[in-house]
C-alpha positions, 0 to 999 in steps of 0.5 A: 082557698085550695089550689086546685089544678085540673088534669093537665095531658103530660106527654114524653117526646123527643126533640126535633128541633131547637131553632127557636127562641124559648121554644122546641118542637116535640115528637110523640110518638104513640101505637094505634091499632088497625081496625081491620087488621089489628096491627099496631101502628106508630103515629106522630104528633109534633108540638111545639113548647115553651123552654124557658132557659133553652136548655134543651137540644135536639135529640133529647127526650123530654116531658111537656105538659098542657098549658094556656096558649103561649102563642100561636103554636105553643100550648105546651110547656117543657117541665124536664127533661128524661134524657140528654143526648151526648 
């Protein structure tokens, strides 16, 4: 049987928090235009993933994609990390 894999949202955002166990909590930020006045604005989201090893730390940027709900908040898992903070 093939493994076929559905289209899955990958999303890039940063991390504001890592006060969880095995979790973080993603911004993603994203440009929507006004409708009246045609100006591009920013909009936020926050998600929360699952990081497996806690890897990741505030400030880094990093990719997440859709997935089975993990718990209450998580549907997102984190699959790597684009880049670290210093």
């Amino acid at each position: 049987m093939e493994n076929i894999q559905k289209n899955k949202r990958e999303l890039i955002g940063l991390i504001v928090s890592d006060k969880m166990d095995k979790s973080v909590v993603v911004q993603v930020e994203r440009f929507v235009q006004h409708k009246v006045y045609k100006k591009f604005m920013k909009r936020y989201k926050k998600y929360h993933a699952h990081d497996e090893i806690n890897e990741c730390r505030i400030g880094d940027t990093v990719k997440i994609i859709e997935t089975r709900p993990l718990s209450k908040l998580k549907r997102f898992r984190v699959t790597g990390i684009v880049k670290k903070t210093v």
